[in-house]
N, C-alpha and C positions, 0 to 999 in steps of 0.2 A: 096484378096487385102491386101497387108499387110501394119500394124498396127506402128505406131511411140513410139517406146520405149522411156524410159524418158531420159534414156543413150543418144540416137541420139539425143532427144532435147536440153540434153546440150552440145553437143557436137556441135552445128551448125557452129559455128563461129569460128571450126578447119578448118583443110584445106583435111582431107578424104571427097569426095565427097557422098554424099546422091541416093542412086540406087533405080530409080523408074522404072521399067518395063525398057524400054529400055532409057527411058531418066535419066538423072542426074541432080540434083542439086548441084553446087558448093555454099559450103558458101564462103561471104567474106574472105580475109583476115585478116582485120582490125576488130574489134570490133562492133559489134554493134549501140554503142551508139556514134562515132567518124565517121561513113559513109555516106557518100555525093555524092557519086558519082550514077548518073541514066543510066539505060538503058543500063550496061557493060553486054553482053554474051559470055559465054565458052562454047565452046563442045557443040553449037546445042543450048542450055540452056540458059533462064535468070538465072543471080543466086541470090541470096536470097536478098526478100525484105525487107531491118530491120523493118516495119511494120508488116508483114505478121510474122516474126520472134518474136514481143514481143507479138502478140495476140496468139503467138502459146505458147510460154511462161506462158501467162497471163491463157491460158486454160490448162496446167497440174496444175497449181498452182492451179487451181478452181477441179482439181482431173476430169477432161473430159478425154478424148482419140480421136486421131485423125488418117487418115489411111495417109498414106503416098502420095497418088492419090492426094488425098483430100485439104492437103495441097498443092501439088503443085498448083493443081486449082485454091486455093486461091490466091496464091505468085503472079502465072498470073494473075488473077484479082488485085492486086495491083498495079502493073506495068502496065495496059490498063489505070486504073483509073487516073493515073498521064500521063501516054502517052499522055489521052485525053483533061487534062486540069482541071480534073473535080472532084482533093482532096477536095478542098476548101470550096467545095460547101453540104460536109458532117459533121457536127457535131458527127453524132453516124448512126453507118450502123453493122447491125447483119445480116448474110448471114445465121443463124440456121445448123451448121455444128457441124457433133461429132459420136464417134463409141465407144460400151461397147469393153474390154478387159480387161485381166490380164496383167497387166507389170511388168513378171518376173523382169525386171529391177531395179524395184523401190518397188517389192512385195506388190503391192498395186491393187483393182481393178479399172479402169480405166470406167466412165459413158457419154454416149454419151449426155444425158440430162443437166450434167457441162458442158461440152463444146459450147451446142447450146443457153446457157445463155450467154456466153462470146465474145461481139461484137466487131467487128474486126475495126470499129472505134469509138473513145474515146474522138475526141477533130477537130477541123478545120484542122488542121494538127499535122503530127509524130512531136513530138520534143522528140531528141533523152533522153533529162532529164527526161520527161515525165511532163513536168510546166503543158503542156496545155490540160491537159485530166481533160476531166470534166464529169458529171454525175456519176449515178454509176456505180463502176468500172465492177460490173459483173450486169444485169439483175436481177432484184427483183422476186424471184419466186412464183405467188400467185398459187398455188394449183395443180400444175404440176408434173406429178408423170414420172419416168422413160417410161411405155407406153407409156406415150402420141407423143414421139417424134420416127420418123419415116423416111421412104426412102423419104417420102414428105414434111416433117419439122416438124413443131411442132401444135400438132390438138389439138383443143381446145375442142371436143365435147361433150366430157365425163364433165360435170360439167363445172361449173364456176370458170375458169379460167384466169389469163392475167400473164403479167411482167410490171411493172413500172421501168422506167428509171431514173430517177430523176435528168429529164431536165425540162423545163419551154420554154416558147417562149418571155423571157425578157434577151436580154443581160445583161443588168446590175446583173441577178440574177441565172441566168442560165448558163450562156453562151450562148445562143440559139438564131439567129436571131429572131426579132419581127416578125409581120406578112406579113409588108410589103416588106420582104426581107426573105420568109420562101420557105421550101417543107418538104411536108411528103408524103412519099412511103410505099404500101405495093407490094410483092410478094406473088397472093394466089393461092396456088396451089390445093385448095378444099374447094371449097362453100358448107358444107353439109347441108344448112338451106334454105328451102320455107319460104322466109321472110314475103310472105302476107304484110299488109301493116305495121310492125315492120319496124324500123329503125337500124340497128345493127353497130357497130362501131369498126374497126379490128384497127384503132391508134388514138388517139388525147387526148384531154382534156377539160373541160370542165370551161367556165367564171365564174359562180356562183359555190358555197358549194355542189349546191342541185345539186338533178336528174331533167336538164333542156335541151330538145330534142332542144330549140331554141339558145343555146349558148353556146359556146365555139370553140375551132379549132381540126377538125377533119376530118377525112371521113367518110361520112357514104351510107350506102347501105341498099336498100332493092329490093321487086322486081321489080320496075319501075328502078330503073339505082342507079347512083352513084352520090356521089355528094360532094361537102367541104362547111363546115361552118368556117369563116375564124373572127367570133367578135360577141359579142353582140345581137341576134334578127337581123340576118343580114346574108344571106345566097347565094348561090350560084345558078341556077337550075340546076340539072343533066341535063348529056344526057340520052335519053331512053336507055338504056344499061340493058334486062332482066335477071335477075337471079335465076335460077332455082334448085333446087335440086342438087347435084355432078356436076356444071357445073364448070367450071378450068377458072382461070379468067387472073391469068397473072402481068404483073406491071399494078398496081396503082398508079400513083402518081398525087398529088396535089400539084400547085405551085404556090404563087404568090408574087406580089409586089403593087408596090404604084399608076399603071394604070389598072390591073387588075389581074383575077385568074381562071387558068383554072386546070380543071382534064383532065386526059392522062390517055388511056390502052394501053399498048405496045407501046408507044413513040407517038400514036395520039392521038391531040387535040379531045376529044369528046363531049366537054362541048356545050351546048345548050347557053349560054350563056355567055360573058365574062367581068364579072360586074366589077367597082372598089375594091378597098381591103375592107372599111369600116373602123373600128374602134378597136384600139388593145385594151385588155383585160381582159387578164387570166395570172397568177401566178401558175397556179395547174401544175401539173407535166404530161406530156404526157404519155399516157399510151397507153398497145400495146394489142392487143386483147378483146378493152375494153378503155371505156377515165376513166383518174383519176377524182375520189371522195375527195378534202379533207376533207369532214366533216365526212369520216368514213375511211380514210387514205385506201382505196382501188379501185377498177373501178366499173363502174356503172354498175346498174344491168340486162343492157339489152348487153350481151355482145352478139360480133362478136365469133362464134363457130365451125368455120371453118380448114382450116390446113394454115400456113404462112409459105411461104421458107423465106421470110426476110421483114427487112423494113429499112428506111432510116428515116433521120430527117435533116433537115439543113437549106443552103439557097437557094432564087429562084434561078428557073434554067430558060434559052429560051428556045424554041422550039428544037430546036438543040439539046443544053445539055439533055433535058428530052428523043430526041431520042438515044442520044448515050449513056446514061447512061443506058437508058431499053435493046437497043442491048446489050450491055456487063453485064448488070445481066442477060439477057435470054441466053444468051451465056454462062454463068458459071452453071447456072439453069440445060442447056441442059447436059453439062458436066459430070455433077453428078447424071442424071437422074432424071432430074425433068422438063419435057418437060408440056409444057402445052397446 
């Protein structure tokens, strides 16, 4: 599969075309940060999405590598995610995408573990200046070593491990819808934990300082099912959903609003229940494989240890939205080999 040299990366937004197996990527003609126009294709081909172009950007600059495939996959999943209606509805979306190389190009070695830190959305929407990217620019790396990340994504199991994001779910402080207008998603592609009756936590954060299993917004899982905590001593029931040893689990997401909140595997409703929202609450930063601690500026110690192809963070989605957004990351999932 070949590899993206740093040459072709800046080269995008010339007018030689990009040679991927038998398809092509045409860049624009125009610039980058002046292109408006959706959904124009050449030669068989979308051509490049200035989004998909500055996260590709965004990931040599972070010293990642990327294959040529790989990228296109992405570029398409761009252009599905706005076909469908359904930018708006992401704050920050990490797909865990990246390949080690040498690039003669730029005589440097090239890590696929930078790349799978660098989330391919930044803010509600592209603005070409980039005003509106918020959080951190790259993924906070707590203890992640180059093994860790794989044809599966990135496995937490060797140690305790996350990334913090350093978003919040307070607009006014975050950027980040509140609770009542929120989702968060995971993509897991490897449960390697008999959770027994532990509760483990692959994104969210926590309302209080402490290690408190009753509060904050997150998901969590053990081996009775799934479930979201969405405020305060105020929670959700899962649905019975068992998880066992190497069992492949799929989209996760958690969504809600201001009449109520349910959890989704694979774009269905499986919630046993589907409460009001409750009560908003937390400041802390959502954390990914693990909820943020601020009273020790890291994630709690009961983490999720698992493998993640990605997650999402943003605002509620309907039934709808939740299914076509799971078709098109199981779709991209499938792509690159990560079938679940």
């Amino acid at each position: 599969m070949p590899t993206l040299y740093s040459s072709y990366v800046d080269s995008l937004i010339e007018s030689a075309p990009l040679k991927i197996g038998s398809n092509q990527i045409y860049p624009q003609s125009i610039k980058v940060g002046s292109y408006s126009v959706k959904g124009i294709y050449q030669g068989g081909s979308p051509i490049l999405h200035p989004e998909a172009v500055y996260w590709l950007k965004r990931v040599y600059a972070n010293g990642g590598g990327m294959t040529a495939q790989t990228f296109f996959y992405v570029n398409q999943f761009c252009w599905t995610i706005d076909g469908a209606g359904l930018r708006d509805r992401f704050s920050r979306l990490n797909l865990f995408v990246g390949v080690n190389f040498y690039d003669s190009s730029s005589s440097i070695q090239r890590y696929a573990l930078n790349a799978a830190v660098v989330p391919l959305y930044i803010g509600f929407d592209y603005d070409p200046e980039h005003n509106g990217d918020i959080g951190n620019a790259v993924d906070t790396n707590i203890n992640f070593i180059e093994s860790d990340f794989g044809s599966l994504g990135l496995d937490a199991s060797n140690g305790s491990k996350g990334l913090l994001t350093g978003l919040n779910t307070y607009t006014s402080t975050g950027g980040v819808s509140p609770y009542y207008d929120s989702h968060l998603s995971v993509y897991i592609t490897y449960a390697n934990d008999s959770y027994g009756g532990d509760v483990v936590f692959p994104i969210g954060s926590m309302t209080s300082p402490t290690y408190d299993t009753s509060s904050g917004y997150y998901i969590g899982l053990n081996d009775y099912g799934q479930f979201i905590h969405s405020a305060a001593f105020d929670d959700i029931g899962s649905y019975v959903y068992s998880i066992y040893t190497g069992n492949n689990e799929g989209v996760i997401l958690a969504s809600t609003n201001s009449i109520q909140r349910s959890i989704y595997r694979n774009g269905i409703d499986t919630s046993d229940s589907n409460d009001d929202n409750g009560t908003n609450g937390t400041l802390n930063d959502i954390g990914i494989f693990g909820r943020y601690d601020a009273s020790t500026n890291s994630l709690s110690p009961v983490d999720f240890s698992g493998t993640l192809g990605a997650y999402s963070i943003g605002k509620y989605m309907t039934d709808i939205q939740v299914s076509t957004f799971s078709s098109i990351l199981l779709n991209f999932q499938s792509q690159i080999g990560r079938d679940v």
